[in-house]
BALOBA-573851 format. One line per 10 residues: number of its first residue (from 1); their letters; for each residue x, z, y of C-alpha. Coordinates in steps of 0.25 Angstrom, whole numbers, plus 2048, in hexadecimal, padded with zeros to 3 digits. Example, Ala and Ser with C-alpha at 12.3 -4.5 7.8 and 13.67 -1.06 7.14 Angstrom:
BEGIN
1	AS	831 81F 7EE | 837 81D 7FC
***
This chain:
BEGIN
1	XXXXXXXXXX	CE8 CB7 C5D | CE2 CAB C5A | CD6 CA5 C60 | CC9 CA3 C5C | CC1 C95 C60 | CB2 C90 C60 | CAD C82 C65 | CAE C85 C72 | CB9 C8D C7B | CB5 C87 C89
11	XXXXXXXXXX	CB3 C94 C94 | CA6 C94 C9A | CA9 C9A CA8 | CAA C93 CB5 | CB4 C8A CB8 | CB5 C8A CC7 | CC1 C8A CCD | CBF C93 CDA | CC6 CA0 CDB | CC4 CAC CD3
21	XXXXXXXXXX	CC0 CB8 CD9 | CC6 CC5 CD5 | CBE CD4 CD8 | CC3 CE1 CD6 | CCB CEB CDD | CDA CEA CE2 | CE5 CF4 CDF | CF1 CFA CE2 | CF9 CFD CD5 | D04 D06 CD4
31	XXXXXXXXXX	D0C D07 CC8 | D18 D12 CC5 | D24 D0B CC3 | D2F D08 CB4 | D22 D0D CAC | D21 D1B CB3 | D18 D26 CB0 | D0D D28 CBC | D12 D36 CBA | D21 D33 CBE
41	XXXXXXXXXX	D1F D26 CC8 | D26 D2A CD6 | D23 D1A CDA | D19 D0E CD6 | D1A D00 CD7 | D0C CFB CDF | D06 CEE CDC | CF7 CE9 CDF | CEC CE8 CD5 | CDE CE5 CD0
51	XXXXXXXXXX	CDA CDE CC4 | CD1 CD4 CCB | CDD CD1 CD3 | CE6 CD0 CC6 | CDD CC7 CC1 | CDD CBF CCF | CEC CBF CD0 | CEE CBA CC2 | CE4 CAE CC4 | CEC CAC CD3
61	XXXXXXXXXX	CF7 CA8 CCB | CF1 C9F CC1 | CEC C98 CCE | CDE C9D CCE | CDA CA1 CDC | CD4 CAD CDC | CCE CB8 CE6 | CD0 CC6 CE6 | CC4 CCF CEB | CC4 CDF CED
71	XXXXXXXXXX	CC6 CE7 CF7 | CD4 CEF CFE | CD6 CF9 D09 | CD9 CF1 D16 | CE8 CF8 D18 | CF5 CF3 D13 | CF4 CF8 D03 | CE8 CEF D03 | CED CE4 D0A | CFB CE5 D01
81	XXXXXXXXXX	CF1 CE4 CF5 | CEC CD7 CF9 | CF9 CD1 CFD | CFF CD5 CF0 | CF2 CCD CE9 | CF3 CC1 CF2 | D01 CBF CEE | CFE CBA CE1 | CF2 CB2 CE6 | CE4 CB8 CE5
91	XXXXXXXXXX	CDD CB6 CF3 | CDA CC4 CF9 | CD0 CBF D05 | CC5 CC7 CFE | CCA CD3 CFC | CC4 CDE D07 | CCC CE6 D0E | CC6 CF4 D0F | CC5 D03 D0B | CD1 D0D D09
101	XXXXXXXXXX	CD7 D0A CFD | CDF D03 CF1 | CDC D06 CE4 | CE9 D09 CDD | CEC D06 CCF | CF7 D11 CCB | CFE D0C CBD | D08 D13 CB3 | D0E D06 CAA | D12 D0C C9B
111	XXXXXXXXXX	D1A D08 C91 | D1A D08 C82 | D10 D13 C7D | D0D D16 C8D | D02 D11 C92 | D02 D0B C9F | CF8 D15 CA7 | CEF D0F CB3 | CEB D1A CBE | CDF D15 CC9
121	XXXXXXXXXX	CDD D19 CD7 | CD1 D0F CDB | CC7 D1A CE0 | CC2 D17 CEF | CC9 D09 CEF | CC6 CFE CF9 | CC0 CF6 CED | CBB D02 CE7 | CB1 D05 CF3 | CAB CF6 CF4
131	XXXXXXXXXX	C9B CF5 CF4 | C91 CEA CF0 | C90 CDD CFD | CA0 CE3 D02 | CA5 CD6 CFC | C9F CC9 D02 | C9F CBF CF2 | C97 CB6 CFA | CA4 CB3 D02 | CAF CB5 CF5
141	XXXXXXXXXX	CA9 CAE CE9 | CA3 C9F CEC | CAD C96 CE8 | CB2 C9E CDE | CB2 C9E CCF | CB5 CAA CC9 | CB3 CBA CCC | CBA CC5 CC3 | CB8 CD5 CC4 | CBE CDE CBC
151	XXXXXXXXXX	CB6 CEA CB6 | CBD CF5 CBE | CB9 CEF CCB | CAA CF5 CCA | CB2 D02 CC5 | CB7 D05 CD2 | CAC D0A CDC | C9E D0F CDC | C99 D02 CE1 | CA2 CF8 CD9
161	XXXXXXXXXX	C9A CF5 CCE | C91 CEF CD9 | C9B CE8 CDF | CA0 CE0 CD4 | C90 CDD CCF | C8F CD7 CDC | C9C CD0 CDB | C9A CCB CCC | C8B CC7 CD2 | C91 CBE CDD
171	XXXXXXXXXX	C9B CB8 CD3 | C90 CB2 CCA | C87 CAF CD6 | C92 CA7 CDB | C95 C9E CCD | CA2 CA5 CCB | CA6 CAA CBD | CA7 CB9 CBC | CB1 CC1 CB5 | CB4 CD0 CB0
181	XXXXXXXXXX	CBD CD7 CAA | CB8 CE4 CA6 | CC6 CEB CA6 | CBF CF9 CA4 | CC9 D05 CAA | CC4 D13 CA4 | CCB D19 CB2 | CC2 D14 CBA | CB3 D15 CB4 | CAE D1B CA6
191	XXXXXXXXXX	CA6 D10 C9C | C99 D14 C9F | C9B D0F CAB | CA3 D03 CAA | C99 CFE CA0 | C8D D01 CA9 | C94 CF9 CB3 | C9B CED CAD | C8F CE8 CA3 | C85 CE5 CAD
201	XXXXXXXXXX	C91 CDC CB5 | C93 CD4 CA7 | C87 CCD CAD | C90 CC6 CB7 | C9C CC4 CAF | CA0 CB6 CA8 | CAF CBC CA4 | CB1 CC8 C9D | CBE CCE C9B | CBE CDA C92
211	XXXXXXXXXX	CC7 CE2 C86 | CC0 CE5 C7B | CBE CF4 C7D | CB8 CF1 C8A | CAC CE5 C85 | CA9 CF1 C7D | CAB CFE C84 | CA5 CFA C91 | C9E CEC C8F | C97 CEF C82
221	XXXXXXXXXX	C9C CE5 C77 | C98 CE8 C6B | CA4 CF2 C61 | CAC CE8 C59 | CAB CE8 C4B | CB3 CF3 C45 | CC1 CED C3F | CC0 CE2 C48 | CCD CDA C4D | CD2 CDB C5C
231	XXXXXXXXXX	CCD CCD C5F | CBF CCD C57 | CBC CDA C5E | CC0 CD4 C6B | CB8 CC7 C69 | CAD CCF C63 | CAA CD7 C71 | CAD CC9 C7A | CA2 CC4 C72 | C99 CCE C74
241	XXXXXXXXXX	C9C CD0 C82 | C99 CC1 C86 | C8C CC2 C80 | C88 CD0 C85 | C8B CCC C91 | C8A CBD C91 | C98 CBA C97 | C9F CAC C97 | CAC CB1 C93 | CB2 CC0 C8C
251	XXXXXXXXXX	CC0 CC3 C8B | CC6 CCD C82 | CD4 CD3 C84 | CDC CD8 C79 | CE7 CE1 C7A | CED CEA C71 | CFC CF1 C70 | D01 CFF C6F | D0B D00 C7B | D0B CFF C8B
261	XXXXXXXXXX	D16 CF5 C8A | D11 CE9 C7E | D04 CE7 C7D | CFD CD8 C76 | CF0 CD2 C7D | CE6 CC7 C7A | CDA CC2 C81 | CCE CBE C79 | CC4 CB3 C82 | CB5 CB0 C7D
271	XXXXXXXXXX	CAC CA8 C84 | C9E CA8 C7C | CA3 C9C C71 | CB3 C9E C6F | CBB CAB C6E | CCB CA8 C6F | CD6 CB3 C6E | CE3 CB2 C75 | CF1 CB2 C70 | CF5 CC2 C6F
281	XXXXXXXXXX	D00 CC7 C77 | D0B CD2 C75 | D11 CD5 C84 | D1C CDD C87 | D14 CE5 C93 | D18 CE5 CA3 | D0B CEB CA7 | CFD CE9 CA1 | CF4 CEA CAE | CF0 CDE CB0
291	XXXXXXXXXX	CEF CD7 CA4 | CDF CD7 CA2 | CDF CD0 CB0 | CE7 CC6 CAD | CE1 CC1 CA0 | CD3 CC0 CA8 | CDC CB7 CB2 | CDF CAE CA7 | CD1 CAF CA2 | CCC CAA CB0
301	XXXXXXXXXX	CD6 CA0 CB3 | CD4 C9A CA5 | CC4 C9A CA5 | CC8 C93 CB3 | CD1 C89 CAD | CC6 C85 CA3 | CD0 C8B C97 | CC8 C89 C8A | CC8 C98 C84 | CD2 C9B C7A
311	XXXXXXXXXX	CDB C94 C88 | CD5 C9D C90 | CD7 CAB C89 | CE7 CA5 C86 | CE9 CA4 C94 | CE3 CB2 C98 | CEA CB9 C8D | CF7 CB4 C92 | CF5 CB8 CA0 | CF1 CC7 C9D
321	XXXXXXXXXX	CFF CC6 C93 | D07 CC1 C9F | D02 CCC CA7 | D07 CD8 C9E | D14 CD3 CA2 | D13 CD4 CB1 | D15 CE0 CB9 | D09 CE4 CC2 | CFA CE0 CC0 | CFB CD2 CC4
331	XXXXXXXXXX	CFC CC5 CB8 | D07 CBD CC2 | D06 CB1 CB8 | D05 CA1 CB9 | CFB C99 CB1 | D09 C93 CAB | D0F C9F CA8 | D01 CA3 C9F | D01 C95 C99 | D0D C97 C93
341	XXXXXXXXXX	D0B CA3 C8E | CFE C9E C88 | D06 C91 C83 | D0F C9D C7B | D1B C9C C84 | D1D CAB C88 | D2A CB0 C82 | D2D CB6 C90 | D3A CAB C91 | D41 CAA C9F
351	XX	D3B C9E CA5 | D46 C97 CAC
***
């Protein structure tokens, strides 16, 4: 795909360089083993999650230092989820340790025409139980430049949307640059109600992260017109979106592909004067989850590198292209290893 250029294509969000703070709930996933059924699985393969932590994790290994805060049962499941998270370098001193449980993220991988299948288990979670004032921001967030939420995290409890209000609130009282990927999950709250609660919190975001379906479905961008191409749909609701809701940057991610094993992505980066449009990939799959998270990683650390647009969306596509090929949630990848991809080296050669 090519990209498209105006004048400009400088990003207008802060440039700091204190850590990003990363808020959302922490998992345990379980995945059945040599692309089982859930229905024939006598074993998993456990692993921790969370797509603020993906995103956390991801930045870690570009060298961004970044903070992981939620909250996990004070027992040995919990503290194994923050030792596995650590290892790979986010700083877990916020986290708190309370309530009865882990949520766990049970998942089927498919192949070919098989979908992959993704079953929850969150209700009554350590995180899910969290109130408004339980987590001290005054203590978390000076110093720092950049906050990011995902849209499940207000999904999770009675008093979550509350909670992450208060959180997004604090972010922007404290100068940081706020960020969202909506990242809707029909398992876990019906439209009506996503919409109800993710529009009012566009107020606090400066970076959305959205597919098209969902700037439409829950955010309210306007229907594409009819016979539109992938990307002028794509750039017709980023467009929409900043100026609904008067954001600094939208990104649009673009996938498409007919099997659980190949699938091509794009990325599509609009920030008010220049909209530019990633190279398209077609990757053999190792496993998908993930993938979202890592491309807002490379948004982040781009917009934190003061990368010009058409840079930036390049460097976020290649991370969320690198990730289909990784097993388990985490983008383990070296800003080295996306440049190269980015500079079209990424024939999958033995380096030696």
């Amino acid at each position: 795909m090519m990209a498209k250029r105006t004048t400009s294509n400088k990003p207008k969000v802060s440039r700091k360089n204190g850590g990003v703070v990363c808020f959302g709930e922490l998992l345990l996933r379980l995945d059945t083993k040599r692309h089982e059924r859930f229905v024939q699985a006598r074993e998993y393969v456990a692993g921790y999650t969370g797509a603020e932590a993906n995103v956390a994790v991801c930045l870690s290994g570009l060298g961004v230092p970044t903070h992981v805060v939620s909250a996990v049962p004070d027992h040995e499941i919990g503290l194994a989820c923050l030792g596995f998270i650590r290892q790979f370098g986010p700083n877990t001193d916020y986290v708190l340790r309370r309530g009865n449980r882990l949520g766990l993220l049970y998942v089927e991988t498919g192949a070919s025409q098989r979908s992959s299948k993704v079953v929850y288990d969150r209700a009554g979670s350590s995180f899910a139980e969290l109130r408004p004032g339980d987590i001290d921001w005054k203590r978390i967030l000076p110093g720092k430049s950049w906050f990011h939420v995902c849209g499940t995290a207000p999904a999770l409890g009675e008093h979550l949307p509350a909670v992450v209000r208060e959180a997004c609130a604090a972010a922007k009282d404290f100068g940081l640059t706020v960020s969202c990927d909506v990242n809707y999950r029909s398992q876990m709250w019906p439209v009506a109600r996503a919409r109800e609660v993710l529009c009012p919190l566009m107020d606090s975001v400066d970076v959305l992260i959205a597919n098209e379906e969902h700037g439409r479905l829950i955010l309210g961008a306007a229907e594409p017109e009819q016979g539109a191409s992938e990307p002028a749909r794509a750039e017709a609701v980023a467009r929409d979106l900043h100026r609904r809701y008067n954001l600094k940057q939208v990104a649009v991610t673009l996938r498409s592909g007919d099997s659980a094993s190949e699938t091509t992505i794009a990325a599509m980066l609009f920030d008010g004067e220049t909209c530019c449009i990633s190279r398209e990939y077609t990757i053999h799959v190792v496993d998908r989850v993930g993938g979202g998270d890592a491309l807002t990683a490379g948004l982040i650390y781009a917009f934190q590198k003061n990368m010009p647009v058409s840079e930036g969306v390049e460097f976020a596509a290649a991370c969320a292209c690198l990730k289909h090929t990784i097993p388990g949630d985490f983008a383990l990848v070296s800003e080295a290893e996306v440049q190269t991809l980015v500079q079209g080296a990424g024939g999958g050669r033995v380096r030696r």
